[in-house]
Backbone and ligand atoms as CSV (ligand in chain L), in Angstrom:
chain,resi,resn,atom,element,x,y,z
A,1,UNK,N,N,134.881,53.676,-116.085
A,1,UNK,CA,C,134.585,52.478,-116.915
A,1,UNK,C,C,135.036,52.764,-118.346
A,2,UNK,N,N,135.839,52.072,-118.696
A,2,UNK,CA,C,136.595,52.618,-120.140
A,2,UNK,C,C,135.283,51.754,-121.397
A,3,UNK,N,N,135.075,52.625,-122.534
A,3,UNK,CA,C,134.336,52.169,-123.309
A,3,UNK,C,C,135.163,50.926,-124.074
A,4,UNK,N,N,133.971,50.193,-125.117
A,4,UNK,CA,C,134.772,49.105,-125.858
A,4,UNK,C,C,135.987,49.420,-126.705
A,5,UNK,N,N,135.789,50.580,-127.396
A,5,UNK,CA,C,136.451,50.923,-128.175
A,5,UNK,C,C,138.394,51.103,-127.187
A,6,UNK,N,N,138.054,51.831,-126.135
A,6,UNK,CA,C,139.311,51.918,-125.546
A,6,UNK,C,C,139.775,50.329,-125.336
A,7,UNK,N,N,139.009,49.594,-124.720
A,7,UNK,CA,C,139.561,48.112,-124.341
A,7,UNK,C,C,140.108,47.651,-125.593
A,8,UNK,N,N,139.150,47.922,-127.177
A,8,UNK,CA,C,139.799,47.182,-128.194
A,8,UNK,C,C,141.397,47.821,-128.408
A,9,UNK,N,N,141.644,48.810,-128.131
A,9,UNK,CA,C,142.407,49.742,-128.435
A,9,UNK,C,C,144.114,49.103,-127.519
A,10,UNK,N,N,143.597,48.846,-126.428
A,10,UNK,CA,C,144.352,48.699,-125.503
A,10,UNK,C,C,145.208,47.070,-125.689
A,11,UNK,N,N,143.731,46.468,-126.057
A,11,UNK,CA,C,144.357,45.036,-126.342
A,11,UNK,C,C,144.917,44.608,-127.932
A,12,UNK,N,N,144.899,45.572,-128.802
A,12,UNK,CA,C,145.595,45.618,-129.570
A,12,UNK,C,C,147.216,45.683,-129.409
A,13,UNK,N,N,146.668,46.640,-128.859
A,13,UNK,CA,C,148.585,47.743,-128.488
A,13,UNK,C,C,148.961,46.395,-128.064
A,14,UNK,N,N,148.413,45.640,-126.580
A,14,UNK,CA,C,149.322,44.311,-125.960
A,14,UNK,C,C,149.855,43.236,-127.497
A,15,UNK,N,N,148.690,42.841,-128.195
A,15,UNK,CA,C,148.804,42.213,-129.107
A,15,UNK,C,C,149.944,41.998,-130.654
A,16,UNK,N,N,149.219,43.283,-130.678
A,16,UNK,CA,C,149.968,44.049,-132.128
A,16,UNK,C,C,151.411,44.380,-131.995
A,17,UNK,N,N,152.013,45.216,-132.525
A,17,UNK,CA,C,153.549,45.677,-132.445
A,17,UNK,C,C,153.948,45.975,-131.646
A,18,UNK,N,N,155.506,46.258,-131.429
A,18,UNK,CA,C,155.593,47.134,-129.826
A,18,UNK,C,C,155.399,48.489,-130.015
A,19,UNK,N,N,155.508,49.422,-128.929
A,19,UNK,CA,C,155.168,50.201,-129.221
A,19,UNK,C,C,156.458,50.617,-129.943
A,20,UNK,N,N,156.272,52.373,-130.545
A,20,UNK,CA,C,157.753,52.765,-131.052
A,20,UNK,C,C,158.309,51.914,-132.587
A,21,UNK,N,N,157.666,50.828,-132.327
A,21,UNK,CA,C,158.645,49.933,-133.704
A,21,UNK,C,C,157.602,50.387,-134.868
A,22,UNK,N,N,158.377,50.827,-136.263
A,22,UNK,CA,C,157.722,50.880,-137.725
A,22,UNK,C,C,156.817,49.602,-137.723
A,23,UNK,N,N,155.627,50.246,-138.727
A,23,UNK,CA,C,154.821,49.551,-139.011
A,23,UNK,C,C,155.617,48.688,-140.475
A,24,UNK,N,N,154.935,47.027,-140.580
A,24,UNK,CA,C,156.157,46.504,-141.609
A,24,UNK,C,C,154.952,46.789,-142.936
A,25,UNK,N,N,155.475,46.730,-144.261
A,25,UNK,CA,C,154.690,46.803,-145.458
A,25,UNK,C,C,155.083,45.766,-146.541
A,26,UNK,N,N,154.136,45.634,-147.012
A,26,UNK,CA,C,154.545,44.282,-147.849
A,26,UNK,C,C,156.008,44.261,-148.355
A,27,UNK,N,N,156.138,45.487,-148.693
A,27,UNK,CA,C,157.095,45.512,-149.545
A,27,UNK,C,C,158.012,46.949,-149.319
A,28,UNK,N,N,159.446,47.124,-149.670
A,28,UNK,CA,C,160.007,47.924,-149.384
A,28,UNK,C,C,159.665,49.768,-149.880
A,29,UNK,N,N,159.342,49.056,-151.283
A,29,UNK,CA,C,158.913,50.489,-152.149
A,29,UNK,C,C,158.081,50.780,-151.694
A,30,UNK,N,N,156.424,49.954,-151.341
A,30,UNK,CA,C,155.326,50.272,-150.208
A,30,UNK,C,C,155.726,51.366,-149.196
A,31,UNK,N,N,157.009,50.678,-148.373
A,31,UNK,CA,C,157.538,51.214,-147.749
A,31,UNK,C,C,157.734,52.945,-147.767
A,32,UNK,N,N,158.726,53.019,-148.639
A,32,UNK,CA,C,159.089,54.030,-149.276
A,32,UNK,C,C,157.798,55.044,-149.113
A,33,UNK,N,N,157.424,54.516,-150.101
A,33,UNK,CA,C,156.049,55.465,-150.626
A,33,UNK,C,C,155.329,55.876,-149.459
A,34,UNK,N,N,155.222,55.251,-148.293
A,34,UNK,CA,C,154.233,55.384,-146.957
A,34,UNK,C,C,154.852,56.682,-146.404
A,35,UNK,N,N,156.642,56.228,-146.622
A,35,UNK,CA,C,157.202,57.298,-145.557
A,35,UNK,C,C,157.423,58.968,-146.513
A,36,UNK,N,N,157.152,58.788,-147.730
A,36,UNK,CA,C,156.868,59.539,-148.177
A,36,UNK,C,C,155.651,60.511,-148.431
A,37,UNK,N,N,154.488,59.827,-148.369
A,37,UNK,CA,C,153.433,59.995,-148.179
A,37,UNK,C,C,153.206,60.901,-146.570
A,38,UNK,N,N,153.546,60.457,-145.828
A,38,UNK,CA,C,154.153,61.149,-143.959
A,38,UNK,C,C,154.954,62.235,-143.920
A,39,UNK,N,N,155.875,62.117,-144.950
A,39,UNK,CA,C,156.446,63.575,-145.147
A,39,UNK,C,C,156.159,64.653,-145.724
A,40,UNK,N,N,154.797,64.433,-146.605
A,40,UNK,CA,C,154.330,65.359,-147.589
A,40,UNK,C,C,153.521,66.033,-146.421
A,41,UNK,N,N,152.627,65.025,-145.900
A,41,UNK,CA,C,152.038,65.538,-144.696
A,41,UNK,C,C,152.499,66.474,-143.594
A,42,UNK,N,N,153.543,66.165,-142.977
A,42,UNK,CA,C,154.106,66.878,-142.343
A,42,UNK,C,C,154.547,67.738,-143.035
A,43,UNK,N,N,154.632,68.427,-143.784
A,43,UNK,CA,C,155.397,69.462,-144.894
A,43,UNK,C,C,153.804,70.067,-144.964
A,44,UNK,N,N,152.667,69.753,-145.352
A,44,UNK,CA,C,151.892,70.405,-145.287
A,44,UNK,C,C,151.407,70.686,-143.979
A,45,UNK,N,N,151.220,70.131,-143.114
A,45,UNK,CA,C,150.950,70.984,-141.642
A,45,UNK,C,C,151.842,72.013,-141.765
A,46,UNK,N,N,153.310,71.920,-141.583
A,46,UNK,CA,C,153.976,72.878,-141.074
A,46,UNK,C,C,153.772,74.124,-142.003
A,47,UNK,N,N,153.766,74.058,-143.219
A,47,UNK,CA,C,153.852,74.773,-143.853
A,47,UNK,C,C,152.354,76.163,-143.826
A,48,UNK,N,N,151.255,75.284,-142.922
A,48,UNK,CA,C,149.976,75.328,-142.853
A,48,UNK,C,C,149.912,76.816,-141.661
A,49,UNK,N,N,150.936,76.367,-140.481
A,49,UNK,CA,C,151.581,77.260,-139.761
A,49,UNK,C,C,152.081,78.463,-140.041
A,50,UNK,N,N,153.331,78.268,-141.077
A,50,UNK,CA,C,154.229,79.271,-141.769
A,50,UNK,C,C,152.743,80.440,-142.372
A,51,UNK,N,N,151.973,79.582,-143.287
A,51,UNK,CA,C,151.235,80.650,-144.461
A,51,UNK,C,C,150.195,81.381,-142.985
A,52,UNK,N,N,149.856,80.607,-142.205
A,52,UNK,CA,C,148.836,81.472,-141.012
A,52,UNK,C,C,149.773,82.376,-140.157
A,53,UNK,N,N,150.674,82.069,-140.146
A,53,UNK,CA,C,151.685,83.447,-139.521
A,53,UNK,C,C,151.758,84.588,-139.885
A,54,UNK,N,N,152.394,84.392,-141.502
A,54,UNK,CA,C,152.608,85.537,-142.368
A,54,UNK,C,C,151.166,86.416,-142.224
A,55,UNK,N,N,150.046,85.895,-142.694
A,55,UNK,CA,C,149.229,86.789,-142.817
A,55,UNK,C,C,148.504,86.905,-141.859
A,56,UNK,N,N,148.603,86.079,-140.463
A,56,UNK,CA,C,148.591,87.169,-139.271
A,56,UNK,C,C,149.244,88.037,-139.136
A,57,UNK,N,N,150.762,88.190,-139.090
A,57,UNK,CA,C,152.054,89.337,-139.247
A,57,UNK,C,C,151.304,90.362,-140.149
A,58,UNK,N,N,150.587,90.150,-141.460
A,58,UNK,CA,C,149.929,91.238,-142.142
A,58,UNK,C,C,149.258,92.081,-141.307
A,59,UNK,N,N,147.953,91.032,-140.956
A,59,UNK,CA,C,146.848,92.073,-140.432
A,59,UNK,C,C,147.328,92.736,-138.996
A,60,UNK,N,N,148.349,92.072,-138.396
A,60,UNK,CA,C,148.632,92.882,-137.220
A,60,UNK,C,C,149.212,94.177,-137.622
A,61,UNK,N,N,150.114,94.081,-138.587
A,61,UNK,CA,C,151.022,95.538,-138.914
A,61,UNK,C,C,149.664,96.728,-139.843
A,62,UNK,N,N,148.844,95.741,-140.571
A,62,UNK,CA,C,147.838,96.925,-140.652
A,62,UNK,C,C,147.116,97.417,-139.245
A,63,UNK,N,N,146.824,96.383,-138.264
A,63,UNK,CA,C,145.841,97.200,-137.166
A,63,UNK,C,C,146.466,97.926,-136.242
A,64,UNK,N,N,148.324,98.044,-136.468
A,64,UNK,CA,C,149.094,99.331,-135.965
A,64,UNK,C,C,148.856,100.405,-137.015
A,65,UNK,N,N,148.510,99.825,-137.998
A,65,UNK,CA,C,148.287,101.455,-138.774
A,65,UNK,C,C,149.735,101.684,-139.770
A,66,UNK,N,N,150.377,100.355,-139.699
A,66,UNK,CA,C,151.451,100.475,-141.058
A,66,UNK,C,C,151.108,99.725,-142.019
A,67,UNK,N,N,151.626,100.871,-143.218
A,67,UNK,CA,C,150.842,100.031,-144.579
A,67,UNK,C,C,152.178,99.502,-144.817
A,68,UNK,N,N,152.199,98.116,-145.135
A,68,UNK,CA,C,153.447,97.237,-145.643
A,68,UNK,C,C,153.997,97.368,-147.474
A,69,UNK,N,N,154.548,96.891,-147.384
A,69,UNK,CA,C,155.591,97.424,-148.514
A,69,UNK,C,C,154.558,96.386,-149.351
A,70,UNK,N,N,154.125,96.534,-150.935
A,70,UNK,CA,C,153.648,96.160,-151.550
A,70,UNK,C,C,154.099,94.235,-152.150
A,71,UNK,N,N,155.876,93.930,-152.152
A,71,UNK,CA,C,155.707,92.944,-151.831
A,71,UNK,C,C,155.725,91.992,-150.389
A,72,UNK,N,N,155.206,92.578,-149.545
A,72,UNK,CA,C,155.086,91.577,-148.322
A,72,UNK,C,C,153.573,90.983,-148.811
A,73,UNK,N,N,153.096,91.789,-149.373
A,73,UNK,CA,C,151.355,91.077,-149.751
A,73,UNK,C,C,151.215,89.867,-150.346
A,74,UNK,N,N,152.582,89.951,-151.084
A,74,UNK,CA,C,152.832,88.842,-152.282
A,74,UNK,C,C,153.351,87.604,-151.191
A,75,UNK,N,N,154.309,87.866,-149.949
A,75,UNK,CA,C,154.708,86.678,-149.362
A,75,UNK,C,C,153.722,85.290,-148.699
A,76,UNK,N,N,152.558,85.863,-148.596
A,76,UNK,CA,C,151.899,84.098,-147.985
A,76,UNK,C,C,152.055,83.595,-149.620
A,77,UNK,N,N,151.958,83.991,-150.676
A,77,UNK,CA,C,151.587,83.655,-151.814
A,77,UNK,C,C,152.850,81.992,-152.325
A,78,UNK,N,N,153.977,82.264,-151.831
A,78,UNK,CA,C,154.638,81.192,-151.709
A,78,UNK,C,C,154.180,79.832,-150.767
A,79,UNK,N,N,154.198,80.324,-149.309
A,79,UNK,CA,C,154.088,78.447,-148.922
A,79,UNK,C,C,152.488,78.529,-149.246
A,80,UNK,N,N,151.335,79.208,-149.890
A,80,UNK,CA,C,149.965,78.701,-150.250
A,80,UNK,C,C,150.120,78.039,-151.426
A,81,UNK,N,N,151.425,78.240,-151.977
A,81,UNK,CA,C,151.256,77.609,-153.696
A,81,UNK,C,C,151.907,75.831,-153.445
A,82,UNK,N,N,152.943,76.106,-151.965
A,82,UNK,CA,C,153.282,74.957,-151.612
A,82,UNK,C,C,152.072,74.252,-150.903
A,83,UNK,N,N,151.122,75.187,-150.775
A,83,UNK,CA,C,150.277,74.180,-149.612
A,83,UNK,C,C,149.222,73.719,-150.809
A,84,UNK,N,N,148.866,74.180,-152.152
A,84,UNK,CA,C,148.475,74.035,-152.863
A,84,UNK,C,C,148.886,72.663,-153.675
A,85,UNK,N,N,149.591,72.426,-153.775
A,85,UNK,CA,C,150.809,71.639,-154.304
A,85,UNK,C,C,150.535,70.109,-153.605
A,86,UNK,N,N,150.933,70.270,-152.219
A,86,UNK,CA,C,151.443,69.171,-151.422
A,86,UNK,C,C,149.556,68.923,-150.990
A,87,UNK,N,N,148.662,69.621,-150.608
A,87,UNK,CA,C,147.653,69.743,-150.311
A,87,UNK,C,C,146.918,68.865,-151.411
A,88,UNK,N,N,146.885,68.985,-152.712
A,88,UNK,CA,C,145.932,67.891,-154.071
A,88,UNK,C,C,146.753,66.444,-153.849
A,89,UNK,N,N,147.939,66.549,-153.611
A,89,UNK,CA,C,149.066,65.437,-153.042
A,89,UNK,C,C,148.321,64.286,-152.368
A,90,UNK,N,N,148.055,65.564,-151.154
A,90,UNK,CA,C,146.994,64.396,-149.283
A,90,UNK,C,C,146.057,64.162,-150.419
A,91,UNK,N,N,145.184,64.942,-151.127
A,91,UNK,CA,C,143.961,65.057,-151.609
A,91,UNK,C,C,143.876,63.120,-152.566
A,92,UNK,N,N,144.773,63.171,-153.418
A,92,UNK,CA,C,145.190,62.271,-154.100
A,92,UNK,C,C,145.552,60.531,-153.339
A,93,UNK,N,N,145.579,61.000,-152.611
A,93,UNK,CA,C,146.221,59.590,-151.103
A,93,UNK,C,C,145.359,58.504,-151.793
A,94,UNK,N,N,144.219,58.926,-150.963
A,94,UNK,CA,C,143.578,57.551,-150.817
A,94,UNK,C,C,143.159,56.883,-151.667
A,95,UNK,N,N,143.352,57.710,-153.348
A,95,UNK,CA,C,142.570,57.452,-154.581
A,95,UNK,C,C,143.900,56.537,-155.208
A,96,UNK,N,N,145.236,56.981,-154.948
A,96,UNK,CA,C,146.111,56.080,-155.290
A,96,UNK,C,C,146.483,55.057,-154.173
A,97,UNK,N,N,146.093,55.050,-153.000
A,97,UNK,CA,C,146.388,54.127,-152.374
A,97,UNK,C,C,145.512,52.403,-152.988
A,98,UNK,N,N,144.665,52.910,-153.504
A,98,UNK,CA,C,143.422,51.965,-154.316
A,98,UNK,C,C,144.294,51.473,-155.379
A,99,UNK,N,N,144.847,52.730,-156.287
A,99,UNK,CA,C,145.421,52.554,-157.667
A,99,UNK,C,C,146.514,51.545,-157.145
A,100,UNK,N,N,147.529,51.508,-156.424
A,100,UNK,CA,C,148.407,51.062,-156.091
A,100,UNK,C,C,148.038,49.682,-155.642
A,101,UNK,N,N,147.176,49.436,-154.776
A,101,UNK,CA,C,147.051,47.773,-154.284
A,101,UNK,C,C,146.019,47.230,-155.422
A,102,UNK,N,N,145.681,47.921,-156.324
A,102,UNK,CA,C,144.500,47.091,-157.986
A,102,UNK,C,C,145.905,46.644,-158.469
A,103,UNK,N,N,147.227,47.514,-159.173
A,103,UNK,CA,C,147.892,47.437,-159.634
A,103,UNK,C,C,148.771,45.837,-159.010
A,104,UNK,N,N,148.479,46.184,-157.596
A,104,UNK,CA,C,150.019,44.787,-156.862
A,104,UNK,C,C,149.235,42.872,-157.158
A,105,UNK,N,N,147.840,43.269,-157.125
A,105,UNK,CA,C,146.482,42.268,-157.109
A,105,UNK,C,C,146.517,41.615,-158.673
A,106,UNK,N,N,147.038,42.809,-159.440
A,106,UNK,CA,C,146.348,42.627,-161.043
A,106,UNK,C,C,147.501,41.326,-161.250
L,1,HEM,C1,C,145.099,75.528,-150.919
L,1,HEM,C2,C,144.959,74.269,-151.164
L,1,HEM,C3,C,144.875,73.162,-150.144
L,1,HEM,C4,C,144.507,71.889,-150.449
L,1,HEM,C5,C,144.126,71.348,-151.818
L,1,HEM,C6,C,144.539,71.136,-149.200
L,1,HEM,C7,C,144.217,69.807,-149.074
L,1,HEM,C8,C,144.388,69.057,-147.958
L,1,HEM,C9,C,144.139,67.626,-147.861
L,1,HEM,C10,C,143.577,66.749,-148.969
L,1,HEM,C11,C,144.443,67.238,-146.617
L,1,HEM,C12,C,144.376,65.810,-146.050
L,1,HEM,C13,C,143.038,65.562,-145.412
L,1,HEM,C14,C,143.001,64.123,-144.945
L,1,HEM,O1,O,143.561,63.833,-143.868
L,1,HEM,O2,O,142.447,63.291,-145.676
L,1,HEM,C15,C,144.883,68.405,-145.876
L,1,HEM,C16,C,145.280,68.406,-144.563
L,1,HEM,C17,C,145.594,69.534,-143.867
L,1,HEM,N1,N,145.579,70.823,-144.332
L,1,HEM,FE1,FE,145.324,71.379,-146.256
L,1,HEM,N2,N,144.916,71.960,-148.177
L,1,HEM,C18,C,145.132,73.208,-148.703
L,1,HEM,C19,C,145.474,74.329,-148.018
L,1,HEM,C20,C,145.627,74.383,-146.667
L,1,HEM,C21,C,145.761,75.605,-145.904
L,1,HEM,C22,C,145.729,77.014,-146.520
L,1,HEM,C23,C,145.913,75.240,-144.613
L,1,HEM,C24,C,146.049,76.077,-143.384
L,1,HEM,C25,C,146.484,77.314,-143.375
L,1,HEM,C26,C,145.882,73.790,-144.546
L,1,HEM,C27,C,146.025,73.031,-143.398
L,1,HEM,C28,C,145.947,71.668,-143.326
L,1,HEM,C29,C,146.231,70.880,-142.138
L,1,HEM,C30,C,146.693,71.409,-140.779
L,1,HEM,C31,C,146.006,69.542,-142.482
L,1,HEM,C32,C,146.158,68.338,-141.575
L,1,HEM,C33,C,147.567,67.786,-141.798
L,1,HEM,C34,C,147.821,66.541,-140.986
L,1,HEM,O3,O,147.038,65.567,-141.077
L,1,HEM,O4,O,148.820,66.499,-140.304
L,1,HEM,N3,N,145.689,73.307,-145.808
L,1,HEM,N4,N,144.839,69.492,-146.722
């Protein structure tokens, strides 16, 4: 027995767009900005990957018992400054997504 939420879900999808096709936005720069906004994102996942690798790769080469060269310590220190970066970015979203539709209203 599928709950409401799935049925609303389902009869949307029939309703709403097809599947696969972009969502439309008022406006082109909207536009823009959305698919930009999607790429920061994806840039921070992946990047989210990259920095949890590296310093797994650390602690594994310490629990063989090799001490690593003094700058490998320094390497997550790059994509964390990117994840730092792109991360206040997501953080920032929804506070300018507000700023942005006060601004289109005003
Ligand atoms: C260091 C500063 C960081 C800041 C300020 C930050 C901030 C954020 C924010 C605001 C979001 C969006 C949350 C939302 O959906 O509303 C996010 C998503 C995420 N963060 Fe970070 N983050 C940071 C570091 C990291 C690190 C170190 C990792 C993992 C190693 C990480 C992994 C992720 C992942 C996987 C997502 C979900 C991305 C997606 O929706 O596809 N972040 N982060």
């Amino acid at each position: 027995m599928p709950s409401k939420t799935s049925i609303k879900i389902k009869q949307s999808g029939k309703q709403g767009r097809q599947a696969g096709r972009p969502i439309r936005f008022r406006s082109s720069s909207e536009e823009v900005l959305m698919n930009w906004d999607i790429w920061i994102r994806q840039f921070h996942r992946w990047l989210s990957i990259i920095f949890t690798a590296v310093v797994a790769a650390i602690f594994i080469t310490l629990g063989v018992g090799v001490e690593p060269a003094y700058w490998v310590y320094l390497m997550p220190l790059i994509p964390l400054a990117l994840l730092i970066l792109s991360g206040l970015y997501l953080f920032a979203l929804p506070y300018a997504g507000r700023w942005r539709s006060g601004r289109r209203t005003a």
